[in-house]
C-alpha positions in Angstrom: 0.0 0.0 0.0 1.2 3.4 -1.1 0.4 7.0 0.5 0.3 9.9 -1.8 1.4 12.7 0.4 0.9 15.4 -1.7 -2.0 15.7 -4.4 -4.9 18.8 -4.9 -8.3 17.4 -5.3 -10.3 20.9 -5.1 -13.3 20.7 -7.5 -12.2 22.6 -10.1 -9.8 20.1 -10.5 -12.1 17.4 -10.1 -15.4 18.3 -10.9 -17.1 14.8 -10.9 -15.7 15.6 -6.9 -13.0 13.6 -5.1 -14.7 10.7 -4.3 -14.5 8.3 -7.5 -11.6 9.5 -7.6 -9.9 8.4 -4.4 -11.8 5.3 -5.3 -9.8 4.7 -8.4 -6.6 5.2 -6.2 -7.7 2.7 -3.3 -7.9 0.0 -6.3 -4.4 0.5 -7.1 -3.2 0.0 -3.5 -3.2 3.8 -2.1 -4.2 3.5 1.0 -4.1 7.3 2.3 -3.9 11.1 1.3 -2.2 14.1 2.4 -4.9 17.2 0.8 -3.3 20.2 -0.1 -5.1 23.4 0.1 -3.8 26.5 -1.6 -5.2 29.8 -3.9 -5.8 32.7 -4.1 -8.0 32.8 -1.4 -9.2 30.4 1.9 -11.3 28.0 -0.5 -8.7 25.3 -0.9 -7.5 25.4 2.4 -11.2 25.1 3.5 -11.7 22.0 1.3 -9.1 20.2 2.0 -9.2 20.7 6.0 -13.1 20.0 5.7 -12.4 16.6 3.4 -10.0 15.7 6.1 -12.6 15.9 8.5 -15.0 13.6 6.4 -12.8 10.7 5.3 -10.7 8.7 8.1 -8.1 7.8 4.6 -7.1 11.9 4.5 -5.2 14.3 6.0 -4.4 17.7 5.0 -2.1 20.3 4.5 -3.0 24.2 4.6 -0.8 27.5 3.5 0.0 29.8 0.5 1.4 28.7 -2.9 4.5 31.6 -3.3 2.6 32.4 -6.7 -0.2 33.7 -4.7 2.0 35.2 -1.9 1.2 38.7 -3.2 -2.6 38.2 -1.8 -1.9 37.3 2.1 -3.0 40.0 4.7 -3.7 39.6 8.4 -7.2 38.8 8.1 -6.2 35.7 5.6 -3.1 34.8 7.5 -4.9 34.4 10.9 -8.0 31.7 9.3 -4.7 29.8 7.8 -3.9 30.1 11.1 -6.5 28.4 12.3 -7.3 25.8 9.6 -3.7 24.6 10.4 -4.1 24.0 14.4 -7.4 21.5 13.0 -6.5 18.1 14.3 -6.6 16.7 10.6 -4.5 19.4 9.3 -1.0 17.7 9.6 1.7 20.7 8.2 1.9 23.5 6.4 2.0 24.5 2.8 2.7 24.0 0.0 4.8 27.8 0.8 8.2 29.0 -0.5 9.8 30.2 -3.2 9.0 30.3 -6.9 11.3 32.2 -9.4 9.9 30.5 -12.7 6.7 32.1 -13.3 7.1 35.0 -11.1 3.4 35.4 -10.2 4.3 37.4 -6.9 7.7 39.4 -7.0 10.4 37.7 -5.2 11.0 40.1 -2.5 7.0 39.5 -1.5 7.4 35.8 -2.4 10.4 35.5 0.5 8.8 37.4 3.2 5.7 35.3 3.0 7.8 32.3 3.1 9.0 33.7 6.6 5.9 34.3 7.4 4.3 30.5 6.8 7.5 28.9 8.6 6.5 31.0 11.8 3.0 30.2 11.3 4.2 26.1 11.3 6.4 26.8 14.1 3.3 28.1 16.0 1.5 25.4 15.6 4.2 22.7 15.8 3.3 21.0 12.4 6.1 20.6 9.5 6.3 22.5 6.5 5.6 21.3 2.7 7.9 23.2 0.7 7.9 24.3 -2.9 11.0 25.6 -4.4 11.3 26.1 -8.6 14.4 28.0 -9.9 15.2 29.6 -6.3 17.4 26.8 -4.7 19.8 29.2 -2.6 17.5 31.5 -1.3 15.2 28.5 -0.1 17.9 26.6 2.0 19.2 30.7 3.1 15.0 31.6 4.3 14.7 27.8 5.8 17.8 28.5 7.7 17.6 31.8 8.9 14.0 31.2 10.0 14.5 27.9 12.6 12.5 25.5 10.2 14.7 22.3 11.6 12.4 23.3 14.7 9.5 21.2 13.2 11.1 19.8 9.7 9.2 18.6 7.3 9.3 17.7 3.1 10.8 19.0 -0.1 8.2 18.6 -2.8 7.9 17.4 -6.0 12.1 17.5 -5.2 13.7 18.5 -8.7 16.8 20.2 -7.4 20.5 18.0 -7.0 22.0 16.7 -4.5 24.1 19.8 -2.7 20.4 20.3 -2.3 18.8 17.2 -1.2 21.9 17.6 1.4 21.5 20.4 2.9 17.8 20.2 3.2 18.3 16.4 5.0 20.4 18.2 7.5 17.7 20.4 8.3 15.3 17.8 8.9 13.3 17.7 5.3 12.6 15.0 3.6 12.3 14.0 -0.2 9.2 14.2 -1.9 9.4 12.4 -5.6 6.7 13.0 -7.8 6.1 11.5 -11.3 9.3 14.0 -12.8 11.5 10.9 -10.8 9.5 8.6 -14.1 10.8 11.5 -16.9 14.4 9.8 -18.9 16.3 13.8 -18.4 15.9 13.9 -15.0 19.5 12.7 -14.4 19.9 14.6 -11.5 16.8 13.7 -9.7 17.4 10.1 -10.4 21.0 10.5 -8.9 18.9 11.4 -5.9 16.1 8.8 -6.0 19.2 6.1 -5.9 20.8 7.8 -3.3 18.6 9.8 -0.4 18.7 8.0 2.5 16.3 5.4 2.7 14.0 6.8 6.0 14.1 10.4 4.3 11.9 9.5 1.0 8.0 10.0 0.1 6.3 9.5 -3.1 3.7 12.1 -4.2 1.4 12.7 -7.7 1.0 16.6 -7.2 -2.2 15.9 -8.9 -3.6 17.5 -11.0 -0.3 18.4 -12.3 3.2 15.9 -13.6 1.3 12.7 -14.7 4.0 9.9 -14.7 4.8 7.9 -17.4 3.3 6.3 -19.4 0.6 8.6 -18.2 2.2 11.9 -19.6 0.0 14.2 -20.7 -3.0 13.7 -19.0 -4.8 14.6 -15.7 -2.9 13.5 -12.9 -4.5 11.8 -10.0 -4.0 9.7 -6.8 -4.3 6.3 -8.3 -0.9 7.6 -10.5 1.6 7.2 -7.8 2.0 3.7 -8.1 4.0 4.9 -11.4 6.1 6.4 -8.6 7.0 4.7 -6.9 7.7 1.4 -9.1 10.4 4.2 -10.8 11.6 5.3 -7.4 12.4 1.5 -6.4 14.0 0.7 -9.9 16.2 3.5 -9.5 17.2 2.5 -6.0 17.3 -1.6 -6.7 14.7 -2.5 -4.3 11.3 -4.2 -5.0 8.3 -2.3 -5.3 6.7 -3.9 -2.3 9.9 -2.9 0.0 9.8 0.6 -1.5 6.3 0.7 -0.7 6.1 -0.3 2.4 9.2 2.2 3.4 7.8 5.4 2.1 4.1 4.7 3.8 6.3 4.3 7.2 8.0 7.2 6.3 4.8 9.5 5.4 3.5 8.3 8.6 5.6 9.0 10.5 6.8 12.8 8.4 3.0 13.8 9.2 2.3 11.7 12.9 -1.2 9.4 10.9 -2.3 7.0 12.6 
């Protein structure tokens, strides 16, 4: 059994809603989901934190995407505030730092950052970080702003291994989503074979990176099976050993029972 600890089910995603679809990925062996709720305003964070609540197989996560950082004010960053402290709502994010599309300036983009790691220190829960094209200055804000205090995972990781280092030794672990499946992603492969075996997850991002041979279409749950059979190739284990390692690990990364 599999946990995908990172995928976005909100309904316009989904608009035949999130239950055939968590369906579809509880018959190809997912047994649990982490629900990530980000926008542009309190919506997602709503949803997920409220589908938590309904379904004993998900969690959630709550925060601000750094495209929409641009958008946070007190008013916004106190109900986040509050959404996270729910007993279902198990970290953070996904916050940090996005250079690539540049939806939010970066200067705005890293003081929100600071602001969503002292939100998770608050509240004790770990962070779910996303970092695209701004590698330096997300180790440099994770740093300077105590986030080994309460860890938590890199993403969708697509960085190298400097990287992958220096966020292990502040706690983080690896989150491989179906880019680990793409043949030019030397570098993340290098990592896949290498992270340290108690620091890995296995994530879709859905609605977003399909793996292959599933390119190209609408990502979902069911996907990360793709995942993680690429994951465990790349490292020489068997898919049921790699399996059964990153649910222990994803268990224990966001304290399910």
């Amino acid at each position: 059994m599999l946990i995908d600890t990172h995928c976005h089910l909100d309904p316009n995603y989904f608009p035949e809603g999130e239950d055939a679809v968590l369906e579809r990925a509880r018959e190809a062996g997912v047994e649990a989901f982490v629900v990530i709720g980000v926008g542009e305003d309190l919506g997602p964070a709503r949803f997920a934190a409220g589908l938590a609540a309904r379904r004993p197989d998900v969690w959630a996560s709550v925060g601000l995407h750094p495209h929409d950082a641009r958008v946070l004010d007190g008013a916004m960053e106190d109900e986040l505030e509050r959404l996270a402290r729910e007993p279902r709502v198990r970290a953070v994010g996904e916050v940090g730092l996005d250079y690539h599309y540049m939806h939010s300036p970066r200067e705005t983009q890293r003081e929100v950052f600071r602001r969503m790691i002292a939100l998770a220190r608050r509240v004790q829960k770990p962070i779910v970080v996303h970092t695209r094209e701004a590698a330096e200055d997300t180790i440099t804000v994770l740093e300077e702003e105590g986030a080994r205090e309460v860890g938590g995972i890199i993403h969708c990781f697509s960085e190298d291994r400097p990287f992958a280092e220096r966020a292990l030794a502040l706690g983080f672990d690896l989150s491989f989503s179906g880019i680990v499946t793409f043949k030019n992603a030397r570098a993340i492969h290098e990592v896949a074979a290498w992270a340290p075996p108690d620091r890995i997850l296995v994530e879709t991002d859905s609605p977003y990176l399909a793996p292959i041979p599933l390119r190209g279409k609408r990502c979902e749950p069911a996907y990360v099976v793709h995942t993680a059979r690429r994951v465990a190739e790349l490292r020489g284990e068997s898919f049921d050993a790699l399996s059964t390692r990153t649910t222990e690990n994803a268990r224990r990364r966001f304290g399910l029972a």
